[in-house]
Structures are given as structure tokens and as C-alpha cells.
C-alpha positions as CSV (number, residue, x, y, z in Angstrom):
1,X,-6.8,-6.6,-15.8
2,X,-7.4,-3.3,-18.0
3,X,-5.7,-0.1,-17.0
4,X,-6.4,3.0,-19.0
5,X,-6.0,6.7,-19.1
6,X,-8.3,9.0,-18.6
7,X,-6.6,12.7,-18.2
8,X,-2.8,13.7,-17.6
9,X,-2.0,17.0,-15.7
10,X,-0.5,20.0,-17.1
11,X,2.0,20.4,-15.2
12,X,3.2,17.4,-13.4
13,X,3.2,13.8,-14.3
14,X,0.1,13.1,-12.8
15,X,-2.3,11.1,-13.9
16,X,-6.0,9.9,-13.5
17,X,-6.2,6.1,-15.1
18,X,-8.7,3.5,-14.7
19,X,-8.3,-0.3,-13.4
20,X,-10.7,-2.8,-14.4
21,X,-10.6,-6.2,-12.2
22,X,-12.9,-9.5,-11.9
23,X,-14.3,-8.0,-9.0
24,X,-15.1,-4.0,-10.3
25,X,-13.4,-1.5,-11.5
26,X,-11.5,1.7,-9.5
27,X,-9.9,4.9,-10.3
28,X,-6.4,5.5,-10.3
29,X,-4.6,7.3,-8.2
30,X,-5.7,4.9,-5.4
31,X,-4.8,4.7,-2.0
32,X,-5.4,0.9,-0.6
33,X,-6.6,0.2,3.4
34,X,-4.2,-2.2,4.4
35,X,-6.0,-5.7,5.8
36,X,-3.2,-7.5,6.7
37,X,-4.9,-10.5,8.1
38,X,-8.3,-9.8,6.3
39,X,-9.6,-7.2,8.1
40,X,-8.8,-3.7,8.4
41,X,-8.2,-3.8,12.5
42,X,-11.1,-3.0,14.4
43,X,-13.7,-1.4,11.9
44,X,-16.5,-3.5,10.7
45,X,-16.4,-4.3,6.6
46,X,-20.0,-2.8,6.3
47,X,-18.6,0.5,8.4
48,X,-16.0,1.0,5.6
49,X,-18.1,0.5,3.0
50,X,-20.6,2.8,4.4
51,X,-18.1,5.4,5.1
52,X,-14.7,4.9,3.0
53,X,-16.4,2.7,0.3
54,X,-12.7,1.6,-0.6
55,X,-12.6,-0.4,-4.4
56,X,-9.1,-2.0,-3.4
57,X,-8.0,-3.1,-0.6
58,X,-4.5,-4.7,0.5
59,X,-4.0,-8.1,2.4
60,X,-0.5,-9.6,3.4
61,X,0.6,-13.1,2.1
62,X,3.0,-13.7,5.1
63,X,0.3,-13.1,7.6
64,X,-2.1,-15.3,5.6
65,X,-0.1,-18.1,5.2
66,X,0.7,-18.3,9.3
67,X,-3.0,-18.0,10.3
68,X,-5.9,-19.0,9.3
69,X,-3.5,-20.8,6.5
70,X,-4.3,-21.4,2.6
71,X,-6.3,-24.6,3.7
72,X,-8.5,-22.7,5.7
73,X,-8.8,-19.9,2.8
74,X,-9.3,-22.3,0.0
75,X,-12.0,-23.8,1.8
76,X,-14.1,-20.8,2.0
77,X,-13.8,-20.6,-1.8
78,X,-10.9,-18.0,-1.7
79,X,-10.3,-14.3,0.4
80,X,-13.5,-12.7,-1.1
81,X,-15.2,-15.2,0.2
82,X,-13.5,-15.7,3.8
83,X,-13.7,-12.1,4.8
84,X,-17.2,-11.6,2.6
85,X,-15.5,-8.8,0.8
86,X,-16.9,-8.4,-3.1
87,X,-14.0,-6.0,-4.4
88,X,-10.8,-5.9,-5.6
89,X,-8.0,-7.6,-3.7
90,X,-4.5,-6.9,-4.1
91,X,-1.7,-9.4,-1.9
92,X,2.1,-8.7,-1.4
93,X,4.5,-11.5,-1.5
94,X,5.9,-11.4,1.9
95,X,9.1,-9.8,0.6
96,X,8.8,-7.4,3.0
97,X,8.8,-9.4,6.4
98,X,11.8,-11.4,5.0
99,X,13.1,-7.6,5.8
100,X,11.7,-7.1,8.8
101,X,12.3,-10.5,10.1
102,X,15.8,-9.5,9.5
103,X,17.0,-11.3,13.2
104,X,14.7,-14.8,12.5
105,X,15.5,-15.6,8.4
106,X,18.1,-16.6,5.8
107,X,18.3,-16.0,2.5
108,X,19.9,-17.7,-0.1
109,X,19.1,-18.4,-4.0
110,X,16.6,-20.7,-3.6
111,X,14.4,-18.4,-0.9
112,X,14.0,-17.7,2.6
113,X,14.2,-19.3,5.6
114,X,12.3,-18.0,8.2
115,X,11.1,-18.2,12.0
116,X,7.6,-17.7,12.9
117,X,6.7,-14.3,14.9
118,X,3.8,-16.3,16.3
119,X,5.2,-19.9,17.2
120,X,8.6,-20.3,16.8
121,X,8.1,-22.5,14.1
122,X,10.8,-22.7,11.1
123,X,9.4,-22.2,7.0
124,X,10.4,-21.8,3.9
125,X,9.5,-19.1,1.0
126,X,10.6,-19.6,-2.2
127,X,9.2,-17.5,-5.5
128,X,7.1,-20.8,-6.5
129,X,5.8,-21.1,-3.1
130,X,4.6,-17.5,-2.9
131,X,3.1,-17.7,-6.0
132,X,1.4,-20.8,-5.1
133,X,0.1,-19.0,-2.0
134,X,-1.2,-15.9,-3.5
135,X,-3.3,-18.2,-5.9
136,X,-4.6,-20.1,-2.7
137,X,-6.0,-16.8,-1.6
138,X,-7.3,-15.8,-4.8
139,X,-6.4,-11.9,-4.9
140,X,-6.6,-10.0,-8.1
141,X,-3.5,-8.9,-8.2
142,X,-0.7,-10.2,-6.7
143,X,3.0,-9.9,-5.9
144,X,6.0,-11.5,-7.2
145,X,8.5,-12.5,-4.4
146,X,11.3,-9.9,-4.3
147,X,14.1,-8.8,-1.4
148,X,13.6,-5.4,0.0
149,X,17.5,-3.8,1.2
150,X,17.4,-2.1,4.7
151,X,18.5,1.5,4.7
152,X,21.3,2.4,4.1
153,X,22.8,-0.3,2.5
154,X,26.1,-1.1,1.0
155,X,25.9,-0.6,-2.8
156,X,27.4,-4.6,-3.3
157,X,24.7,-5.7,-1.0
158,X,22.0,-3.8,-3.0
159,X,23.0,-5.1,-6.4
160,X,23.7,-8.9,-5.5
161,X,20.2,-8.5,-3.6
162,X,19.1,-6.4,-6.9
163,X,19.9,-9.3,-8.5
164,X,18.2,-12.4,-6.8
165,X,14.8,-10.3,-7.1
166,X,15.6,-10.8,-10.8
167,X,16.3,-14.1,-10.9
168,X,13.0,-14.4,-8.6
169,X,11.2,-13.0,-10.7
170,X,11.7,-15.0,-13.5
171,X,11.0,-18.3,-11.3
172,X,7.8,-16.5,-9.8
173,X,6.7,-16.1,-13.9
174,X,7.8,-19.1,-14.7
175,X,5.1,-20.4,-11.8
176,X,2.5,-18.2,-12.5
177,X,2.1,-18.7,-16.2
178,X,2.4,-22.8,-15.4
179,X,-0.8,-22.5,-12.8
180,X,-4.5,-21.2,-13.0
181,X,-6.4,-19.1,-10.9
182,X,-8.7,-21.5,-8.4
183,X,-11.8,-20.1,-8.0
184,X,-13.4,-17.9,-11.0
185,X,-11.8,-15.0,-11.4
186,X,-8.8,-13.7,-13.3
187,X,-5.1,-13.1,-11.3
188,X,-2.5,-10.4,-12.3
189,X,1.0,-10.6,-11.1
190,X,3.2,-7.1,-10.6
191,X,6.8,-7.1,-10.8
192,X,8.7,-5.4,-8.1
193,X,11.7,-2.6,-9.0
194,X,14.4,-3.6,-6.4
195,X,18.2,-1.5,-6.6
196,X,18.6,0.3,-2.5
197,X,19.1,3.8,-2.9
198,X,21.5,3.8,-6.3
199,X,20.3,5.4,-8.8
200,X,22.3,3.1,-11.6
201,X,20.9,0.1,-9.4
202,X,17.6,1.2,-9.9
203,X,17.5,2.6,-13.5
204,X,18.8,-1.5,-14.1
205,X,16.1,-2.9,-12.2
206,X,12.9,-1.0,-13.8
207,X,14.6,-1.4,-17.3
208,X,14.8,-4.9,-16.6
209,X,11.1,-5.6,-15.2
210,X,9.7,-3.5,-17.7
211,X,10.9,-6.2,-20.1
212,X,8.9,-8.3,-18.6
213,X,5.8,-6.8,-19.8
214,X,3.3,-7.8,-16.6
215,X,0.4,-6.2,-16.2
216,X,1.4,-3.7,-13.6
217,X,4.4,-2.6,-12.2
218,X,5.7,-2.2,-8.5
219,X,8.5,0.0,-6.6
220,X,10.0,-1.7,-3.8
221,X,12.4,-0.9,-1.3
222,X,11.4,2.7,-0.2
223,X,9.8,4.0,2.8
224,X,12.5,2.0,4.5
225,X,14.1,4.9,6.6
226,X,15.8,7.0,3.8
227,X,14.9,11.0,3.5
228,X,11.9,11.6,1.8
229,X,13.8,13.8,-0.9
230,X,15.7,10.3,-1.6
231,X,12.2,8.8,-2.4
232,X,11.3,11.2,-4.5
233,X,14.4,11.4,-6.2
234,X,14.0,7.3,-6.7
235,X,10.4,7.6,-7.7
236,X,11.2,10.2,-10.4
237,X,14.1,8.1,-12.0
238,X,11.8,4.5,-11.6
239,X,9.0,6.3,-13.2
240,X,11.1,7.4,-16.1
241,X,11.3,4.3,-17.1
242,X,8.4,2.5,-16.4
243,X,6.0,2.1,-19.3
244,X,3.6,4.7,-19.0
245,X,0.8,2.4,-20.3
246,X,1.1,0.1,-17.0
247,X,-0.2,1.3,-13.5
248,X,2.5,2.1,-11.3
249,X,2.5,0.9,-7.6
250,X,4.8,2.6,-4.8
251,X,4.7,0.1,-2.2
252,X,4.4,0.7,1.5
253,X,4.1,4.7,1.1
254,X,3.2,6.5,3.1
255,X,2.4,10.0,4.8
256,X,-0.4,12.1,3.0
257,X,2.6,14.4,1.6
258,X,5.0,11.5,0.7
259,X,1.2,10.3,-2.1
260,X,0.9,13.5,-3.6
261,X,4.4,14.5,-4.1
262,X,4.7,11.0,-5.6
263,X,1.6,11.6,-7.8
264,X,3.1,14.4,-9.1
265,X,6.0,12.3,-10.3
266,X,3.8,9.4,-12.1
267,X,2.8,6.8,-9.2
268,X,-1.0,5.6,-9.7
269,X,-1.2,3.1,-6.5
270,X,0.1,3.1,-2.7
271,X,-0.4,1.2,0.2
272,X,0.3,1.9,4.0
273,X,-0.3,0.7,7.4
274,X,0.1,4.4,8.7
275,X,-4.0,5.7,9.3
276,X,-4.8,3.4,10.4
277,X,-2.1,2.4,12.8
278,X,-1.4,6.1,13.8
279,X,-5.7,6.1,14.3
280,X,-4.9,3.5,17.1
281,X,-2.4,5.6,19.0
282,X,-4.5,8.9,19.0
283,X,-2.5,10.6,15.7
284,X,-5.2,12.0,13.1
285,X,-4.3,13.6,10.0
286,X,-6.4,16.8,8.9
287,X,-6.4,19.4,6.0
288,X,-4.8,22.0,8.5
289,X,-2.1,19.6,9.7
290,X,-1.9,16.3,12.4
291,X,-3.1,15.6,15.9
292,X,-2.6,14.4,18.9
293,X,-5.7,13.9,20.3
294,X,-4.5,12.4,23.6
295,X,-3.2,15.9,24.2
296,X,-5.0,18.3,27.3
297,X,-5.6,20.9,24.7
298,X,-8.2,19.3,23.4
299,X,-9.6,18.7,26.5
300,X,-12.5,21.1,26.4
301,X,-12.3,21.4,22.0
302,X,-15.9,21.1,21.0
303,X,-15.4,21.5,17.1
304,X,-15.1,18.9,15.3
305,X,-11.8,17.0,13.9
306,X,-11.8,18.6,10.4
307,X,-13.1,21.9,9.7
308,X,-12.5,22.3,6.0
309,X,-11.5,18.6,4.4
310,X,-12.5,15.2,5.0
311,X,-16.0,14.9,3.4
312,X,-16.1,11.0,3.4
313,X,-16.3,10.6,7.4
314,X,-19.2,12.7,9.3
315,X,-18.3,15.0,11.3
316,X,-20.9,13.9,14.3
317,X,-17.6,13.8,17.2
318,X,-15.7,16.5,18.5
319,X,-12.2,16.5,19.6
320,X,-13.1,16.5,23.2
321,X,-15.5,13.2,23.1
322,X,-12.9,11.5,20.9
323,X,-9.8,12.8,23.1
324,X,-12.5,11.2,26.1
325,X,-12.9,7.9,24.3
326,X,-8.9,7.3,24.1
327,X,-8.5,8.9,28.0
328,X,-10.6,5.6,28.7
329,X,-9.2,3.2,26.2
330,X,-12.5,2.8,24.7
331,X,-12.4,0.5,21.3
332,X,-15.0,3.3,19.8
333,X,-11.9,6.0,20.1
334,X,-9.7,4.1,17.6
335,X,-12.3,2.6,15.5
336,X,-13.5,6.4,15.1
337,X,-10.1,7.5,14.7
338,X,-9.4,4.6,12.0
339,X,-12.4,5.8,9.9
340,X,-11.3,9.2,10.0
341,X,-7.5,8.8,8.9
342,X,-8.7,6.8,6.2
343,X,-11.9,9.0,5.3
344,X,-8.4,11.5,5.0
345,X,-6.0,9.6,2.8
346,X,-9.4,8.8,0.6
347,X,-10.4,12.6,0.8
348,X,-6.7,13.4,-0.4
349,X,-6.7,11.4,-3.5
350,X,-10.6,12.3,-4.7
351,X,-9.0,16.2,-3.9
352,X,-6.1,15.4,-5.9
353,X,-8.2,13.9,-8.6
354,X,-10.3,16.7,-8.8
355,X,-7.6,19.1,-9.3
356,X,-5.9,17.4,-12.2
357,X,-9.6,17.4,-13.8
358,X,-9.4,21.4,-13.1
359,X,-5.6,21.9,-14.5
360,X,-4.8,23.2,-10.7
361,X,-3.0,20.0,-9.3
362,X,0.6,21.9,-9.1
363,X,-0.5,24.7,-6.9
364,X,-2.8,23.0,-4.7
365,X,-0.4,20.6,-3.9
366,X,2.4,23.2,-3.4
367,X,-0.1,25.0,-0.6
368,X,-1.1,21.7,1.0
369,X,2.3,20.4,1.3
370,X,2.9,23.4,4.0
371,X,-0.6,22.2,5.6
372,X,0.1,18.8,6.2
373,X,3.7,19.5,7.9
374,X,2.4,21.3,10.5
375,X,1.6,19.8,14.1
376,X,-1.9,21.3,15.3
């Protein structure tokens, strides 16, 4: 993997950088549609090509693993293969459902024990394991196997959990550099910055997996429940300290605002299950602020869903036929609703791009940040 960059802004730390892959290259900062289970839920590949034309998309190891399985994947000749899908992949390590299996695992050096969400039945993740799973599906880049602390968290907790990410780490690079890629492409493992919500905690962790010099570097452990100005204050110290020659990923994160304030402060990648999820339960984001579209008052609302932004979805459907489409729990509604929200979030970064091309990032993002708080 390359990463290069290819103009700073003015004003902020911002940055435009470029990420070459096996399978294509994309433009950094990048927001990834999450495919947890290799598919982004009910939109067809071609329809997100067509409309989104994402260059990265993100698929979960722990969901993987459960169903279809590695067999299954390695017999299709790897995830590209299984879900037909010719760009880049990126997997996480299932670090974060040992956090939100927080009732049904335990953790000790070694790794997690855990109970299946679907079954019942009992497994066991260690940082080899992980590894060995991510190479079975064959992403480009994947995850090393990390803890993620609940908010808020006791500050012994966070360090001794701080601390066995570490010592992960070093087994997950230990296994990574001792195995080979199985189908033909190249793999990338990303560290993860661990530490809660302590600053001290988490200028330790980044110094300690920049060290590692990997080709990328991730930020764990936010978007967890804290106040936003706690993420940002996190982000900013992490970002510090992070080399600025590696892409930086912000995992799990987030709202429109939460990626451009945290573009501002350095981060090039970010994940999140949020437009698409919020798509399915009527919630649309839009360059004058979100809606409800299950609401009455768009009832009878023949314009369409975004006037002035959102140039990568058509705007063929009016509020009132989409607001119709969920009233009858049509599949159409929310696979409409799923294109748009992520038709936003794609519309967002190519705007955000665009200013830091134009030296006006700082004040557009100062006015949209008022825009996108606001409840239509």
C-alpha cells in the first residue's frame, strides 16, 4: 500500500492524500460504506456503483467468521470474489463486538472468549486467530486485534486494557509478518490507538504504535458514548502524534459533523454504520439539516429530499413518495433512503475536498456545522 499527499489546508490540518491498493487506488479523506456481512444491506452492488461509486468499502471479521465462515470465503477465492466486488476492502478485527458483547465474553491475556449472537455457541479470538481470519478473507487492509474501553471507564481499567492491545499488537505482527496473503494480492495491517478517554493514556498509546511503523494507523475507542468535544479533544492529541506520512483512520465515526470536524484535526479515513442504518428507520441527512421522513409534514412535500447538496443520488423522489414508501414498509423506501444517506456522507467528503483545493475548508465548515445540527 502507497499513501501520499496531495495538498494540505491553510488553515486546519486537513488534508487531501492518495491510497494506492491491489485492487485501485482512492482519495483520501474517505468515508467507507460499511458491509458488515458483505453487503451493504439491501442495495444491490451494481446500484452503488452506479450511484455512490464507493473505492473502499468496510466488512466486519466477527460477522464473517460466524457466517458464511473462512471456509466458505476461501473457497470463492477470497471476499472480492464472494461478494463479486473488484475494489478496495478494508476488515476490522472484531475488537469491537468483544465490546459490545460485553454480557456474552471474557477476556484475558491470551484473547477472548465469546458467545455467539446467532447460536449460542462458545469461540475463541486471539490476535493470531484474527489475523489468520482476515487473511482467509483476503481484505486489503486489515485490523490488528485490539480492546475497545466502554465509556466512561475507570482510568486503571483503561490503562491495563491500554496495555493488552499492546501486547496484542505485537502477537498480531508477530503473525502477520510469519504468514502470506492467500490469493494474489498484497495485505496491509493498521495498528489501533487504544487509552479510554485520558489524555496521558492516549498520548502513550499513539507514541507506542507509531513505533511500530505499519502502514497505516487507526483510533480506537471513540464514538463509544463520550461528548463529541471529548472526541475531538482525543482526535487532536492522537493526531499530534501520529506520523503525518501514514493515513489516519478514526474508526466507527460517525455523524456528518463529527468527519469534518475530525478532518479539520488530521483524520484521512472513517467508517460508520449510521446512513445507512438511520436510511432504514426513515432519518435522512441533507445540506439544510436531518429528517424524519416518517413524519405528517411531509405528507403532501412534493420537492425533493435535497435542494442544494447531494449531487451523487438523483433527485427523481420527493419527500411525499418516499415518506409513502416507509407508511407501507416498502423495501424500495429504505433502499432509496440508503442510497441517499450515503450519496450525503460521499457528497460531504468530495465538498470537503473541494474546499481544501479552493483554500476555503475553515469557513465552509464553520457554516455547515450550524446546517447539519438542525432538525428539518
Amino acid at each position: 500500500m502507497k499513501f501520499s499527499i496531495l495538498k494540505k489546508d491553510i488553515d486546519t490540518n486537513a488534508r487531501i492524500g492518495k491510497v494506492s491498493t491491489d485492487h485501485g487506488e482512492f482519495e483520501t479523506p474517505v468515508f467507507m460504506p460499511v458491509a458488515t456481512s458483505a453487503a451493504i444491506k439491501g442495495v444491490h452492488n451494481k446500484d452503488l456503483k452506479e450511484s455512490i461509486s464507493p473505492d473502499v468499502i468496510l466488512s466486519n471479521t466477527y460477522h464473517l467468521y460466524l457466517r458464511p465462515g473462512k471456509e466458505i470465503i476461501e473457497n470463492a477465492g477470497g471476499l472480492h470474489q464472494f461478494m463479486k466486488w473488484d475494489r478496495s476492502i478494508l476488515t476490522d478485527s472484531g475488537g469491537y463486538q468483544v465490546y459490545s458483547l460485553s454480557n456474552n465474553r471474557k477476556i484475558n491475556s491470551d484473547g477472548v472468549k465469546f458467545k455467539s449472537h446467532i447460536d449460542g455457541s462458545y469461540h475463541f479470538f486471539t490476535p493470531e486467530n484474527a489475523i489468520d481470519i482476515q487473511r482467509s478473507i483476503g481484505a486489503d487492509i486489515i485490523m490488528a486485534f485490539d480492546e475497545c474501553t466502554p465509556y466512561p471507564c475507570e482510568k486503571i481499567y483503561a490503562k491495563k486494557s491500554m496495555e493488552l492491545t499492546h501486547n496484542w499488537l505485537d502477537r498480531c505482527v508477530k503473525r502477520f509478518n510469519t504468514t502470506k496473503s492467500k490469493y494474489l494480492h498484497n495485505q496491509v495491517l493498521f495498528p489501533i490507538v487504544q487509552g479510554g478517554m485520558y489524555k496521558d493514556l492516549r498520548k502513550m498509546s499513539a507514541q507506542h504504535i507509531s513505533s511500530m511503523d505499519l502502514d497505516g494507523n487507526a483510533i480506537g475507542g471513540l464514538s463509544v458514548g463520550e461528548p463529541h468535544d471529548i472526541m475531538y479533544e482525543i482526535s487532536e492529541i492522537v493526531c499530534e502524534i501520529l506520523p503525518e506520512r501514514k493515513p489516519r483512520y478514526l474508526m466507527g465515526v460517525g455523524t456528518p459533523l463529527n468527519i469534518i470536524e475530525n478532518i479539520s484535526l488530521g483524520i484521512d479515513m472513517f467508517d460508520c454504520v449510521m446512513p445507512t442504518r438511520n436510511a432504514r428507520n426513515g432519518m435522512l441527512f441533507t445540506s439544510e439539516g436531518t429528517i424524519n421522513i416518517k413524519n405528517k409534514k411531509w405528507e403532501n412535500d412534493h420537492s425533493v429530499i435535497d435542494l442544494n447538496g447531494n449531487t451523487f443520488v438523483d433527485n427523481l423522489y420527493s419527500k411525499a413518495y418516499l415518506r409513502h414508501l416507509f407508511s407501507i414498509n416498502e423495501n424500495l423506501g429504505k433502499q432509496i433512503a440508503t442510497i441517499h444517506n450515503l450519496g450525503f456522507y460521499k457528497w460531504i467528503i468530495e465538498t470537503t475536498k473541494n474546499k481544501i483545493r479552493e483554500g476555503k475548508f475553515l469557513s465552509w465548515k464553520k457554516n455547515m456545522a450550524k446546517k447539519l445540527d438542525i432538525r428539518l
